[in-house]
C-alpha positions in Angstrom: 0.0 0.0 0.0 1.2 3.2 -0.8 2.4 5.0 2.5 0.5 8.5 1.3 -2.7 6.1 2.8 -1.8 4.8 5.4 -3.2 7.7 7.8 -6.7 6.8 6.3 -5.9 3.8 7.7 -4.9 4.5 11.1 -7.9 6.4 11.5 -10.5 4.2 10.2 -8.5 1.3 12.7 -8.9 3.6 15.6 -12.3 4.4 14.8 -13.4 0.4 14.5 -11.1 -0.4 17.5 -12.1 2.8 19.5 -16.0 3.6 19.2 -18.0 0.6 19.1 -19.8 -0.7 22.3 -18.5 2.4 24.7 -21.7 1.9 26.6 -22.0 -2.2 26.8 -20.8 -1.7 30.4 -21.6 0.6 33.2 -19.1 3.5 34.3 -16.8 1.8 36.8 -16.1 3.4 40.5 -15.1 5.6 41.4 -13.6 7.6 38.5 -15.0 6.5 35.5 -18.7 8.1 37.6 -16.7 10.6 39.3 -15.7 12.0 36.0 -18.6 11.4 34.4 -21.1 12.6 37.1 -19.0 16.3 36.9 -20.1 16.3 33.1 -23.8 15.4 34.0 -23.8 18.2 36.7 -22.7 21.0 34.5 -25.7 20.0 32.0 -28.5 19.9 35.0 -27.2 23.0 37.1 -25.9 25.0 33.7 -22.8 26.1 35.6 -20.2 24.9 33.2 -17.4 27.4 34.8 -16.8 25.7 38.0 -16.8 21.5 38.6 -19.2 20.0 41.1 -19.9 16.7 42.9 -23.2 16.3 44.7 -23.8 19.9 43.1 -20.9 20.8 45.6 -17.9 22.5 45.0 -15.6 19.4 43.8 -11.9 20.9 43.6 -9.9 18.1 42.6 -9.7 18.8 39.1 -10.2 21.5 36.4 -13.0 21.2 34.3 -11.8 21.0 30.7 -12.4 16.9 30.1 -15.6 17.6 31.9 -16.3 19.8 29.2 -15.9 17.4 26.5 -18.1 15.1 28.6 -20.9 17.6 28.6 -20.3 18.1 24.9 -20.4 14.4 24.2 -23.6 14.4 26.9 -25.2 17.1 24.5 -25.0 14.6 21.5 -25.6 11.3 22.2 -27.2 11.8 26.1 -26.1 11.1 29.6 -24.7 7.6 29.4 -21.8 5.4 29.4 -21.0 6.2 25.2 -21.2 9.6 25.7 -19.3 9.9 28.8 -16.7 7.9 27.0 -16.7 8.9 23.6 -14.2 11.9 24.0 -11.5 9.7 24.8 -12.5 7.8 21.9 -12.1 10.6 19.7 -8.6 11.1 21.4 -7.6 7.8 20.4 -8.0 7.9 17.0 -6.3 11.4 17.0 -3.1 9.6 19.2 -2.7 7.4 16.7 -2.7 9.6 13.3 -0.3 12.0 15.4 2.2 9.3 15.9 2.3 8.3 12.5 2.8 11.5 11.9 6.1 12.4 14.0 7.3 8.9 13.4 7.0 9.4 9.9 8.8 13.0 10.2 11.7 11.6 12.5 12.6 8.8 10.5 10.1 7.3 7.6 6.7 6.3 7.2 7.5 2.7 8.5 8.0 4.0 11.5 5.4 5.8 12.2 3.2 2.7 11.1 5.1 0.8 13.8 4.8 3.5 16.4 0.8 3.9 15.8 0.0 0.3 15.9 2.2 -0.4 19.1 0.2 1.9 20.5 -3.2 1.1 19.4 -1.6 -3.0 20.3 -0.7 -2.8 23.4 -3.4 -3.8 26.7 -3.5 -0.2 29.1 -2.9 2.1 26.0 -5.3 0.5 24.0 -8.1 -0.1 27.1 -7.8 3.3 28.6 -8.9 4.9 25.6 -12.2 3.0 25.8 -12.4 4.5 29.2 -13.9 7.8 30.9 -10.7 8.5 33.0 -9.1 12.0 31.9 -5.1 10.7 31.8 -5.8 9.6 28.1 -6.9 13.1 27.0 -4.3 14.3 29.6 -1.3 12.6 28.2 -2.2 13.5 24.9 -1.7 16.9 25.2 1.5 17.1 27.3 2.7 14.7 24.8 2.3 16.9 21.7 3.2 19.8 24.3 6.9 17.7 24.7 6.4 17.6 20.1 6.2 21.1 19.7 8.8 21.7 22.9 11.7 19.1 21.1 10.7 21.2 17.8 12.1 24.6 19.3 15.4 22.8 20.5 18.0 23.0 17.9 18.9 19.2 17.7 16.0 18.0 15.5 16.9 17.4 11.9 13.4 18.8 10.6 13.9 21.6 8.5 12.7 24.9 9.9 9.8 25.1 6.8 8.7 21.5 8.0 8.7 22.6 11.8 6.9 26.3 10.9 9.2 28.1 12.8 10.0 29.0 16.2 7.0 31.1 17.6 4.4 28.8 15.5 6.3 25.9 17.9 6.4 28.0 20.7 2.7 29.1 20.7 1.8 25.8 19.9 3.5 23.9 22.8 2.4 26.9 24.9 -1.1 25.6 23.8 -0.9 22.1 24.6 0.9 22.6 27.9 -2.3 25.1 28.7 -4.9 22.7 27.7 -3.0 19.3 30.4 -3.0 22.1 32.5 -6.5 22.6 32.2 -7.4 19.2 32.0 -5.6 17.8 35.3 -4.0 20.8 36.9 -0.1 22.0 37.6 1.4 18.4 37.0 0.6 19.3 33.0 3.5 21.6 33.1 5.6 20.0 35.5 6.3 16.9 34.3 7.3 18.6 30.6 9.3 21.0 32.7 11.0 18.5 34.2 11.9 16.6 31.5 13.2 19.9 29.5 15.3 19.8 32.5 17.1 16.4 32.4 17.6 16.7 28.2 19.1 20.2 29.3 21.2 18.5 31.6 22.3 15.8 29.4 23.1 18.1 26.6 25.6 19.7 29.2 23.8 22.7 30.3 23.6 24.1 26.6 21.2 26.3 25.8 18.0 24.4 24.1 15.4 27.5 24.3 15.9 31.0 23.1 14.2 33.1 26.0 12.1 34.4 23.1 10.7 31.4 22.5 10.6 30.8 25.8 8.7 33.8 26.7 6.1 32.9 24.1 5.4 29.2 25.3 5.0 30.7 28.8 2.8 33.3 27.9 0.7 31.6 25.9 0.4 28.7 28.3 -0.9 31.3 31.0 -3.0 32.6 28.8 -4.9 29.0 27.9 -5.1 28.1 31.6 -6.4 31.9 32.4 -9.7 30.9 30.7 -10.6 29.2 33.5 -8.1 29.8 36.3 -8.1 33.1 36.2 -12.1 33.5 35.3 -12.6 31.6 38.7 -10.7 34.3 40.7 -12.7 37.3 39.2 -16.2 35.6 39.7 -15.6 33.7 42.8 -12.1 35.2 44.9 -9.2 32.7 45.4 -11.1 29.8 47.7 -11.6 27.4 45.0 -8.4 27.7 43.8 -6.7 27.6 47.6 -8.3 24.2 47.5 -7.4 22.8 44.6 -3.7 23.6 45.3 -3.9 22.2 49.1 -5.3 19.0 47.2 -2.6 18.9 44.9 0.0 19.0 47.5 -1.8 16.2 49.2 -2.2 14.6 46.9 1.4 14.2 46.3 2.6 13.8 49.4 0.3 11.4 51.5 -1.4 8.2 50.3 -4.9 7.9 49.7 -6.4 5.6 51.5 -6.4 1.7 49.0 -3.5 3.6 47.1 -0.1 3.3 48.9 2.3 1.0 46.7 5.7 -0.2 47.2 8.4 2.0 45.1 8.3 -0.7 42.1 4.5 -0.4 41.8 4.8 1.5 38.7 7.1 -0.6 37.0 5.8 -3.7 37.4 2.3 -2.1 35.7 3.6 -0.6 32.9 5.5 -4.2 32.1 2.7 -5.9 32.2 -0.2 -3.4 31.5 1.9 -2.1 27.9 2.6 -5.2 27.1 4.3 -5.8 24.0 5.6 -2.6 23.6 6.7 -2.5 27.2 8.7 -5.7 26.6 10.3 -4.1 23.3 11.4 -0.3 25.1 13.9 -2.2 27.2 16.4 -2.3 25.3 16.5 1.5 24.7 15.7 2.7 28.2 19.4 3.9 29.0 20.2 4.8 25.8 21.3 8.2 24.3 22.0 7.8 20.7 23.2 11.1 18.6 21.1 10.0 15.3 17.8 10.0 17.2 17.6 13.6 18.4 14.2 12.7 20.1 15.3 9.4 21.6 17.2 11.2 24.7 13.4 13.0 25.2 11.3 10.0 25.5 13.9 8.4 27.6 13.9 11.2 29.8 10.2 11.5 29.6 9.9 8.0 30.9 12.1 8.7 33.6 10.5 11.6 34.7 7.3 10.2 35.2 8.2 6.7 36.6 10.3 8.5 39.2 8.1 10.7 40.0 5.0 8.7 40.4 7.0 5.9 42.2 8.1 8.6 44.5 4.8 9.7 45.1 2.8 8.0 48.1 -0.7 7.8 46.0 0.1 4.9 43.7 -2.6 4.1 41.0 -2.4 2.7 37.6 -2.9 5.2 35.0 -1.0 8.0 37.4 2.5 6.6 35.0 0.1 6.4 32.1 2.0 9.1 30.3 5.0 6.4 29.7 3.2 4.8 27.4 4.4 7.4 24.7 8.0 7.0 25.6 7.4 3.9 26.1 6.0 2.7 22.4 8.3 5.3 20.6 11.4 3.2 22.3 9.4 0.0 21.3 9.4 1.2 17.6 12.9 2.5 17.5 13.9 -1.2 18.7 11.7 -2.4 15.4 12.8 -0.1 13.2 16.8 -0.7 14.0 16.0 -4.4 13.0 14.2 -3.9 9.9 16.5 -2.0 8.8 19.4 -4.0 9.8 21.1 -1.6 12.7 20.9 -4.0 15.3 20.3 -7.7 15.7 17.4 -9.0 17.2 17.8 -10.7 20.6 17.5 -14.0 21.8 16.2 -12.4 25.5 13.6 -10.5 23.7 12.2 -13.2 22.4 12.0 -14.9 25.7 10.8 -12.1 27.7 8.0 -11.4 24.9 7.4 -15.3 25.2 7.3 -15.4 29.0 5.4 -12.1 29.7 2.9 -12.7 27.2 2.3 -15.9 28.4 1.5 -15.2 31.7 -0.8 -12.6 30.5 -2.3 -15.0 27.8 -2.9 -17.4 30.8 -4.8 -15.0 32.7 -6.6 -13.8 30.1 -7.8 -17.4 29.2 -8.3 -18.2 33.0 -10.6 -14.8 34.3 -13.9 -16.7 32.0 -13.2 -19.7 32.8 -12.9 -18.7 36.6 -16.4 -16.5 36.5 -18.3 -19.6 35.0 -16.8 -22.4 37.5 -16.3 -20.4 40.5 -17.2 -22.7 43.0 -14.3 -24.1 43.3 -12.8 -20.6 43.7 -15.1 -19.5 46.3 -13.9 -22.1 48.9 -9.9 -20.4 48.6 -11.7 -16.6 49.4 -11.4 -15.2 52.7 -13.4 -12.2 51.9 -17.0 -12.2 52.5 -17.2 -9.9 50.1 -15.5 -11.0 46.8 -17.3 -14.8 48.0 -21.1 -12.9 47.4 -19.9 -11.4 44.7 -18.6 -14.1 42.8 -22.0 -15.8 43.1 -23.8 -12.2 41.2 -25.9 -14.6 38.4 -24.1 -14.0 34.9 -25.0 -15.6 31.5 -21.6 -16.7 29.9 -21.4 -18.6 26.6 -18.7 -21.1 27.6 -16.8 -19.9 24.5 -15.3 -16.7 26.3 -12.0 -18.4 27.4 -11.2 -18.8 23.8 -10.5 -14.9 23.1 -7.5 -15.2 25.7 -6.4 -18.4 24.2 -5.9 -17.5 20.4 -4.7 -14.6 21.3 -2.3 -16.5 23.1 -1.3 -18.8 20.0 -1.4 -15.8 17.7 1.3 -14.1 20.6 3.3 -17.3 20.0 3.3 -17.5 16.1 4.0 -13.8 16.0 7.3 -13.5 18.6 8.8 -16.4 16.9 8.8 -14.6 13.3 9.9 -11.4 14.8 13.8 -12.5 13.9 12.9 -13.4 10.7 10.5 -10.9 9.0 10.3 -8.2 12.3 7.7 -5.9 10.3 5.1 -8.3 9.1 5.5 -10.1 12.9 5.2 -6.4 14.8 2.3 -6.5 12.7 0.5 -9.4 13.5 1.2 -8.9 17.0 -0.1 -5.2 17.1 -3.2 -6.5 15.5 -3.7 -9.5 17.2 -3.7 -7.9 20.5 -5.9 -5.2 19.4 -8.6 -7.6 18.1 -8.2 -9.3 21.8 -8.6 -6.3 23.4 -11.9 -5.3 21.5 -13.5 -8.5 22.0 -12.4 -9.0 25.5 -13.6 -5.4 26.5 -17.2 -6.2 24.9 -17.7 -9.2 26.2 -15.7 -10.5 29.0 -15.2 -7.1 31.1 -19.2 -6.6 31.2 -19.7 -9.8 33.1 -16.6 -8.9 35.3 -18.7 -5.3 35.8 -21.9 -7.3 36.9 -19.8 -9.5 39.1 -18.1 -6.4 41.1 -20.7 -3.5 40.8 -24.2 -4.6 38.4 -25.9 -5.4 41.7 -25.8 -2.0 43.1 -25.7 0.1 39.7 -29.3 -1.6 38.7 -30.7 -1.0 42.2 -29.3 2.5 41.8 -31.2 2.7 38.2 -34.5 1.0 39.8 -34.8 4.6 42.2 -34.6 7.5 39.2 -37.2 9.8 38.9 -38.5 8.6 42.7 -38.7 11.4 45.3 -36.3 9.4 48.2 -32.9 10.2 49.4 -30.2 7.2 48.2 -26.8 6.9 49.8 -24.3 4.2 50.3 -22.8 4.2 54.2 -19.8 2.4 55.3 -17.9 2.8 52.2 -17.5 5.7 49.4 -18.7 5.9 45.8 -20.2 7.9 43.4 -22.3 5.4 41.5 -25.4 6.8 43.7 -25.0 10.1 42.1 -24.5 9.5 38.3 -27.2 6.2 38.1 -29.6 7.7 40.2 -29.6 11.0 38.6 -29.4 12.8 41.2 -30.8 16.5 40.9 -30.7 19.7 42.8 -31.3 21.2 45.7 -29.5 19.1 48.1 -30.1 18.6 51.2 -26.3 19.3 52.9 -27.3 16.9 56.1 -27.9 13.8 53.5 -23.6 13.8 53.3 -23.7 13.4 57.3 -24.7 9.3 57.8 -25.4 9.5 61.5 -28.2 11.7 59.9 -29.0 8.8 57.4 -29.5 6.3 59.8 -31.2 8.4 63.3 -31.7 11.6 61.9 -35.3 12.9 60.9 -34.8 12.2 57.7 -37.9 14.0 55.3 -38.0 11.4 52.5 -37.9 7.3 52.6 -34.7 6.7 52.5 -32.4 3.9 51.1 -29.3 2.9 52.3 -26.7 0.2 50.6 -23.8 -1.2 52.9 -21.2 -3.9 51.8 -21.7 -7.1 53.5 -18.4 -7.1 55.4 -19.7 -4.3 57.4 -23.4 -4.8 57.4 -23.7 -6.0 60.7 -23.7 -3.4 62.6 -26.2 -1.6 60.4 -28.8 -4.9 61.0 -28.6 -3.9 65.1 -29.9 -0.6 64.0 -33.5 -0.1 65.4 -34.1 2.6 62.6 -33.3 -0.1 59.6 -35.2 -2.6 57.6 -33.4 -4.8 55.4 -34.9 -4.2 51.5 -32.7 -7.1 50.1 -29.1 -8.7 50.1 -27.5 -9.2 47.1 -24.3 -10.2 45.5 -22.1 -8.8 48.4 -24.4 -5.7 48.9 -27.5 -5.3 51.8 -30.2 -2.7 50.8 -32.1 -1.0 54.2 -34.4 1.2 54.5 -35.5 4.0 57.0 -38.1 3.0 59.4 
């Protein structure tokens, strides 16, 4: 095919990978809803200039993925597609824009590579199916770092192909504003940072005229100003007080589930960006001088694994950003094999083989675990995960098989890598992808109904009804996006001693997790509804 085409193709992959089935499974908790319910509250309340939870002041983040939420809200209504589609769109936009570097740093092989890594790949390729903001997040400090390497004077683009240095600087100015806007101050740190360490490397040369300099900055304040600085003038500095203190917090104490050991990070991005992750190794240390943009990703990738390992929150897609480095690194390796720079190694192949196997094993095992799970159950000490387990699902008997071919496909692929590396990387890249789509319509909504339908539906079973919901013993947000809730609020509802011996004004349902239910059932003012699947419904006397 002639290479002129193959962005058509990326996108029309994305788009058949990406868009489909966004709404077979509910939001999961807590921020999938979290996210979502922000976007659902700016459409009831009409305040799209400052994000709420509970139609109260929520200051953890700023509002621009919310935004695209609403947006996405607006089109196709409030629901699981819409509240996931922007990501969507993001996806298939990630992978025409790494085509398109990779193409302009080396050739349009490359960028091929580089685009289906991505799209092939487990976390990269899941999370864009997702309603978490680090997809849209990464995407824009990524081509941020683009237009940031582009003003440097190591890249071997001609100054016609790169547009010149203020269209670079305004440009990364831009994208740094908008990650700013979509998950606060780390948007501009991280890049900083990482300017840092290439400045460092390079020996303290100057990599930035202060022009250019000026202009990125500028024009960075003036992106984040349309909502940072709109908040001040209409509301004083409070909101923004708080959203700082949480930052700090944020970075420096654990939240509570969330504390890792240091290698937590690591060991997820192995497994989670698997193959690429397998395939970066080999470049993670290195500086070579006829990759100009090699020593950024690498320092990218060790800004952000150092930084998130260091901080005492530890969740999955906080190191998500990696993934760019990450898969560049991945097609670099590739690329210096097809074109006969390096050799291929013997360990690759085993760590490919041995890696993807476990997760091919897994994969295989989770249906065939949900449809004989009694002779799980007896191994589970939690109460919990036991009543889950039993939630009633329908599975074909068939599902195992996605996880197995896949597997054999893995195989077939890793051992042609050595000889024909291109047309392998392919079939691996695709193969995965294809597992991916089929395991995230089919398998991951029985896992939902296993963990969270129970709940969710009872949640559902309550909109439109005139009665004060709430979960007690343990936080979530499901009660606020599925039961569509709607202003005014009563403030005392957040207060569960209220809840459960308060005068409450409305019947009232309450859902507690059966590991700490007990104490609820001695509660004179109770009633148990139901018990379900791990969960115990009461209501108010």
């Amino acid at each position: 095919m002639n290479s002129r085409y193959f962005p058509i193709l990326i996108a029309v992959l994305g788009m058949v990978f990406f868009l489909p089935f966004l709404g077979r499974v509910h939001l999961f908790d807590w921020d999938e809803i979290n996210f979502a319910e922000s976007a659902r509250e700016m459409l009831v309340s009409g305040n799209y200039a400052r994000v709420q939870i509970n139609f109260q002041p929520f200051w953890q983040k700023p509002p621009l993925f919310f935004w695209l939420q609403a947006g996405a809200m607006h089109l196709f209504g409030v629901n699981e597609y819409a509240a996931r589609f922007p990501n969507a769109v993001i996806g298939v936009t990630t992978l025409v824009v790494l085509f398109g570097i990779g193409r302009r740093l080396h050739d349009a092989r490359f960028g091929l590579l580089w685009a289906l890594g991505y799209l092939g790949s487990i976390t990269p390729h899941f999370y864009f199916k997702t309603a978490i903001i680090d997809p849209t997040f990464n995407f824009f400090i990524f081509v941020g770092v683009w237009f940031l390497y582009n003003l440097t004077p190591q890249p071997p683009l001609l100054r016609k192909e790169r547009g010149g240095v203020n269209r670079d600087a305004v440009l990364a100015g831009l994208f740094l504003g908008l990650a700013v806007l979509t998950k606060g101050p780390v948007g501009a740190m991280l890049p900083g940072l990482t300017l840092g360490v290439v400045w460092t490397l390079n020996r303290f040369r100057p990599l930035l005229s202060w022009k250019a300099l000026g202009v990125m900055v500028l024009v960075g304040l003036v992106v984040t100003s349309a909502w940072f600085g709109l908040e001040v003038i209409q509301n004083g500095p409070w909101f923004l007080v708080e959203f700082f203190k949480y930052q700090i917090v944020l970075l420096t104490t654990p939240d509570a589930g969330h504390e890792q050991p240091f290698y937590y990070h690591f060991l997820v991005l192995l497994l989670g960006a698997f193959p690429v992750s397998v395939l970066a190794v080999r470049y993670l240390a290195r500086f070579r001088a006829d990759a100009p943009f090699l020593p950024w990703m690498v320092a990218l990738f060790w800004v952000v694994m150092i930084v998130f390992s260091l901080v005492r929150t530890k969740i999955v897609h906080y190191s998500s950003l990696a993934w760019f480095p990450v898969s560049y690194l991945a097609a670099y390796h590739l690329h210096q094999v097809i074109t006969r720079q390096v050799r291929w190694s013997r360990a690759t192949t085993v760590s490919l083989l041995v890696v993807g196997g476990l997760l091919g094993l897994v994969l295989t095992a989770a249906p065939l675990v949900g449809m004989h799970k009694d002779v799980l159950i007896p191994y589970i000490n939690d109460p919990f995960a036991v009543a889950n387990l039993e939630a009633k699902v329908s599975w074909g008997g068939w599902e195992w098989l996605i996880g197995a071919l896949w597997l054999v496909a893995l195989v077939a692929c890793v051992l042609r890598l050595r000889q024909d590396p291109l047309r392998a990387a392919t079939g691996l890249f695709l193969s995965t992808a294809t597992m991916l789509f089929f395991y995230a319509s089919v398998v991951v909504p029985k896992i939902e109904q296993i963990v969270q339908g129970t709940v969710i539906e009872f949640y559902q079973s309550k909109q439109g009804q005139d009665v004060y919901v709430e979960p007690i013993g343990y936080k979530s947000y499901a009660q606020y996006f599925y039961f569509q809730k709607k202003p005014p609020i009563n403030p005392r509802t957040t207060d569960e001693n209220y809840l459960l011996n308060g005068p409450v004004d409305k019947p009232t349902f309450l859902i507690a997790k059966i590991n700490n239910a007990d104490d609820y059932r001695k509660n004179p003012n109770l009633e148990v509804v139901k018990e379900e699947n791990g969960f115990v419904f009461f209501k108010r006397r």
